[in-house]
N, C-alpha and C positions, 0 to 999 in steps of 0.2 A: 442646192440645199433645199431639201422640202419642208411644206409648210410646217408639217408634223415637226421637224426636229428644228425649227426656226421657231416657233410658236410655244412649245412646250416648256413653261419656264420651269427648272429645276434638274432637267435632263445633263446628265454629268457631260464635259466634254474635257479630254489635256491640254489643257493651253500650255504647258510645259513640253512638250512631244519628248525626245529624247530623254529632254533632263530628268523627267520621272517623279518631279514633285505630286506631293500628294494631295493640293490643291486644287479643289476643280470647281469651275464656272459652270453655268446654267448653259441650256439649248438657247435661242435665241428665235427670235419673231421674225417674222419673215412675211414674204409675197401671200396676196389673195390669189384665185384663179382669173386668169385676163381674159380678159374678153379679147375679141378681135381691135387689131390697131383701128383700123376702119370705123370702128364703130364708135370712136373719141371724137368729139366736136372739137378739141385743142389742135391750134396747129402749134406742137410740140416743136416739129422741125424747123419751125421759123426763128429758133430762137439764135439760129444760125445761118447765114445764107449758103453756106458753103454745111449742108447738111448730107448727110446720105452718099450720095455720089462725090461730093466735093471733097478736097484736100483737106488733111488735117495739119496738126501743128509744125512736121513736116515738114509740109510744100511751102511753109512762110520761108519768103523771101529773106534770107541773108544778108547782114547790113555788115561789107568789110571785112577785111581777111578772115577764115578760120581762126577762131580764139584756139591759145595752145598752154596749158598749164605745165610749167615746170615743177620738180619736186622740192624746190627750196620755197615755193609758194606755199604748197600745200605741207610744206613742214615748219614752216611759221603760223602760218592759220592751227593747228595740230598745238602746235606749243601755248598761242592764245587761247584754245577753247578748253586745253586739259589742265593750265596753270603753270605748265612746268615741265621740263624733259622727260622723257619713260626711260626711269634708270633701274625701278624695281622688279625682281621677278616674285611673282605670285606669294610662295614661301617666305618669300622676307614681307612681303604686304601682312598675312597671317601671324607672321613675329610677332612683328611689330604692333600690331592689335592686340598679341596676348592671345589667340585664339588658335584652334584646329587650322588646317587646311579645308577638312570636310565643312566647317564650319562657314567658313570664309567662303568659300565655292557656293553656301545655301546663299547667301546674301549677295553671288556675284549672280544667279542664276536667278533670282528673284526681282533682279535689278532688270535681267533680261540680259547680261551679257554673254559670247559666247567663251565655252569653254578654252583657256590657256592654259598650255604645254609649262613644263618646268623651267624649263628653258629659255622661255620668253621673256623675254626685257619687254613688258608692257602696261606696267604703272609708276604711277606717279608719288609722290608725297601728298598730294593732293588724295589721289586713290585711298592713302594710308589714314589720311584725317577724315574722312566719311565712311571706310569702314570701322573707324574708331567711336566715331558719333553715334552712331546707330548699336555698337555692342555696347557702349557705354550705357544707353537707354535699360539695357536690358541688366547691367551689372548693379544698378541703381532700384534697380524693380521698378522702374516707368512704367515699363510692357514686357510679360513675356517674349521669350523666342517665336513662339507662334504669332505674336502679336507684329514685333518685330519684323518678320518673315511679310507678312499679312501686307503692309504699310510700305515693306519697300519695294515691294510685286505693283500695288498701288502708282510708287514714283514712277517705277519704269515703265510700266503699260502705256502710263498716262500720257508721260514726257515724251517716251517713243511715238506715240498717235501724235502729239503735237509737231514734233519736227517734220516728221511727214507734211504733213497738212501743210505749215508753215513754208517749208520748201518748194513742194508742187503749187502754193498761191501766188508766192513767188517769180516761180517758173513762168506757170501761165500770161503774169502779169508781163514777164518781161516776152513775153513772145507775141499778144496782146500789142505793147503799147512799144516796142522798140522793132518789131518785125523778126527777128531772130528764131531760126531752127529752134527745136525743142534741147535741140545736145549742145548749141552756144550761147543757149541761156542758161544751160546747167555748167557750164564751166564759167561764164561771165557771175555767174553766181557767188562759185566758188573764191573768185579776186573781188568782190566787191561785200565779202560778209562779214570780214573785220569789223567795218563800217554797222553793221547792225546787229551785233552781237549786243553790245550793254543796251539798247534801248531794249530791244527782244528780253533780254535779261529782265530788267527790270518792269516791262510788264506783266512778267511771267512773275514775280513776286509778289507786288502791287494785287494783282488778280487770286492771288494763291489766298490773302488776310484777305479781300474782301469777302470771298467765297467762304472761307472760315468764320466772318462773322456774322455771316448770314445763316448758315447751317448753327448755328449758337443762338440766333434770334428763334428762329425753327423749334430747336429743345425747350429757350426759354415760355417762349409765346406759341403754344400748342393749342390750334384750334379747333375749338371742340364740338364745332357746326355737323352736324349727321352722327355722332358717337354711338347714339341708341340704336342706329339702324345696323352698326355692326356688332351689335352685341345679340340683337334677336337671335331667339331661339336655342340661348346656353345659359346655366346658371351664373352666376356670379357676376362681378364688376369688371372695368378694365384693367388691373391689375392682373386679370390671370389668364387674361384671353392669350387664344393658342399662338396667336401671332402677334409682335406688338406693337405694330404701326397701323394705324386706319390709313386709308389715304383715297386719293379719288385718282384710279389706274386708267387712261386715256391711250389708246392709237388714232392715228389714222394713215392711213394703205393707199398710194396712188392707186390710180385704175389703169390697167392696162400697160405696167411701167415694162413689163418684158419684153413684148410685142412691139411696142413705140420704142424699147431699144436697142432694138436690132435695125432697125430702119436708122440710126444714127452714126454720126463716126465719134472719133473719139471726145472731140474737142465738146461736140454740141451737148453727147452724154453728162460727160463734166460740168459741163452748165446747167441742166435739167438737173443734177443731183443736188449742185452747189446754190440755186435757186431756191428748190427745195426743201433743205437742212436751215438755209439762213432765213426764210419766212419761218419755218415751224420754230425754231428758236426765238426768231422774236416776239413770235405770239407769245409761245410757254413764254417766255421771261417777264413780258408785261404783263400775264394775267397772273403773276406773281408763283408759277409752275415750275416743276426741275425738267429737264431734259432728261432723261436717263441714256437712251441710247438712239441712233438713227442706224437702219440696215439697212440702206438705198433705197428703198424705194418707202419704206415703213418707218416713223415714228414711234417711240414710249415714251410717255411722259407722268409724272405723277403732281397731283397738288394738296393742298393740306385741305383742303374742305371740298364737299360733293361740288357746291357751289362756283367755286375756283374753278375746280374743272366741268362745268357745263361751259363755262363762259368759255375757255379755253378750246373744248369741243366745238362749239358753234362756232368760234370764230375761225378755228381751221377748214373748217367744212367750208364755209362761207368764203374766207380767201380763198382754196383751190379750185373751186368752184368758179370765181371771179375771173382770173387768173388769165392773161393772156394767151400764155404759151404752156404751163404745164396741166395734167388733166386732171379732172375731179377726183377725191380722195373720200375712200371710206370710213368712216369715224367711229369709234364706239367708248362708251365711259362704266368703269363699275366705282363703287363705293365699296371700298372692304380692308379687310388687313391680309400687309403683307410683310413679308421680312427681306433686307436690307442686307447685303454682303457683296463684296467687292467690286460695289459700285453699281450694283444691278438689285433688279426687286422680282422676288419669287412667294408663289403661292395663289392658292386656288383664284383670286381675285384678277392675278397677271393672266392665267389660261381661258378663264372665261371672257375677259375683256374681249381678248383673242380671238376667241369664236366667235362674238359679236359683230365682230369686225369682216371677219367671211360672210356675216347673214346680211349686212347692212348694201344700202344700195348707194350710186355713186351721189357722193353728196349731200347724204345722211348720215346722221349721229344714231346712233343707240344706246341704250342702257338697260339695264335688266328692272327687274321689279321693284327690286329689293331698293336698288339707286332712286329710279322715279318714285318710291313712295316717299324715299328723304328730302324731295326737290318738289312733291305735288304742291305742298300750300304756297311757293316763292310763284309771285305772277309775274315774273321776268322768265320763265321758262312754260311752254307749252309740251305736251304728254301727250302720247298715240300712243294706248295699247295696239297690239297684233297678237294674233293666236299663237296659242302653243306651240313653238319646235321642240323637236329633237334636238337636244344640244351632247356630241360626244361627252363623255366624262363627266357630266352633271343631271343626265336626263333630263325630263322638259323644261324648259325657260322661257318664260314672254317675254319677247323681245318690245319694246317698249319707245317710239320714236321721239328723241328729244329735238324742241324745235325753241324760235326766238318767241317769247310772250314781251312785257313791256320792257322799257327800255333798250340804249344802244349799244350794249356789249361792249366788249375790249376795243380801244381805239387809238390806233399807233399812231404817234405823233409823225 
């Protein structure tokens, strides 16, 4: 994937392929240009001793007979996780809701499910009560069908990124800490997830209201630290401005993540990434920032004040920087507005950060003019103008180097 279609926020792409929905997500941010592996003071590869040339998860020794799954396991586990036997086909699910087929098909597609034949016996009554919950919203005038549509696209992306994740940590773990192949931990998995379905469950709820009432504090208590600085240069108040989120728009870009990952196998990769994602989440989370997205080797992240996200930037630069095993990262912050849809954040403010982030050097912050004039009078942050670049799509830009003035920034307990 190239930087241009990784970087370019707003760039259409189908995350529906076949399906043909007419919903489309942004390009996506991506890799800086790498320098040579050689050229990284990190030893990366340590992070595993069996690096490079050594075995992967593989060659882990096998504790006791090959695990063997029968179909009466995995059709009891089947009957736990869906509530209930698959006695429905498709048409009757749609009846039963009161709705089209076409209709029902938008909601099963949106959910992320694959297409079912007429013929299939492959839901539930369970099936039948959540596709009724969700038209019911819309019979009520809750939310529009687009709205509808919008939210359940939402459940599924989300939920599906989560089990993944949740499975492969899993996996690792038990290959890790029981010595187990990669393939008899995926079926020792499979007999022992009874057992962790309602806690998983119920984190997954738990987590769902807290996030909810956080994003609700957000709308309530909207901080209004740098407002001026993005309204320069246009008439009127915040109310009409083009876009209507300010925010403070942050990356930072390992250095040299391609080059250093080829020289790995698979196991060490996975660690260097999952290392990674869980430092830059717990900075953003403590300096009070969202996560937007991680794309292996790169970061997004947004926070409600310019301020927020300095502390934020510096303290990413500064941890990878630190950092035993992974390599310094390129940082850059804008202050501006931007707009908000399916989970991602697009406009001029997302593409310029972006570019900053190529011009920055390893283990530097940047910020453009416009940001450092909203943060010059705070003397917890120090300012390095640099001359004019060329910046694609915005013509010239001073790049601007934000550095620590007093105080100790963000500090993980």
């Amino acid at each position: 994937m190239t930087v241009e279609h990784r970087r370019e926020a707003g760039q259409p792409e189908d995350p529906e392929g076949a399906a043909g929905e007419a919903i489309r997500a942004s390009g996506q941010t991506g890799n800086t240009p790498d320098a040579a592996a050689s050229t990284s003071p990190k030893a990366v590869w340590q992070l595993q001793s069996d690096m490079a040339t050594g075995g992967g998860p593989e060659d882990a020794p096998s504790s006791g007979a090959p695990i063997e799954l029968d179909r009466e396991t995995i059709r009891r586990l089947e009957r736990e996780l869906l509530g209930a036997e698959r006695t429905l086909k498709r048409r009757d699910i749609a009846a039963g809701a009161g709705v089209s087929l076409l209709s029902a098909r938008k909601l099963w597609r949106a959910m992320g499910f694959p297409n079912i034949g007429d013929d299939d016996v492959a839901f539930t009554e369970k099936d039948l009560g959540a596709l009724t919950t969700i038209i019911d919203l819309v019979r009520q005038e809750q939310l529009t069908e687009d709205a509808a549509i919008s939210i359940t696209r939402a459940v599924g992306q989300m939920t599906d990124r989560m089990v993944v994740w949740q499975i492969e940590a899993i996996v690792e773990e038990m290959v890790a800490q029981r010595g187990l192949s990669d393939a008899d931990a995926r079926k020792t998995l499979v007999s022992e997830l009874p057992d962790l379905i309602d806690p998983l469950e119920k984190t997954l709820v738990y987590a769902w209201r807290r996030q909810m009432n956080a994003a609700v504090q957000r709308l309530a208590l909207r901080a209004e630290s740098g407002l001026a600085s993005s309204e320069t240069g246009r008439a009127g108040d915040e109310q009409d401005a083009p876009l209507p989120l300010a925010r403070a728009v942050g990356f930072a870009d390992l250095v040299s993540y391609t080059s250093l990952s080829r020289q790995m196998n698979e196991r060490t990769l996975a660690q260097l990434v999952q290392r990674f994602e869980n430092k830059s989440a717990e900075i953003i989370s403590v300096g009070g920032g969202r996560l937007v997205k991680t794309i292996g080797d790169e970061v997004l992240y947004i926070a409600e004040s310019p301020e927020a996200g300095a502390e934020i930037s510096l303290a990413l630069a500064k941890a990878f920087s630190e950092d035993e095993f992974l390599p310094a990262a390129r940082c850059s912050l804008v202050w501006g507005r931007v707009l908000s849809r399916l989970g991602d954040i697009y406009g001029p403010t997302v593409n310029l950060a972006a570019r900053l982030t190529a011009l920055a050097e390893p283990g530097e912050v940047l910020v453009d003019s416009g940001t450092a004039a909203t943060l010059s009078a705070n003397e917890r942050f120090v300012l390095v103008p640099h001359e004019p670049r060329q910046v694609r799509g915005f013509g010239e830009v001073q790049p601007v180097t934000l550095a620590r003035g007093t105080g100790t920034g963000i500090i993980l307990d």
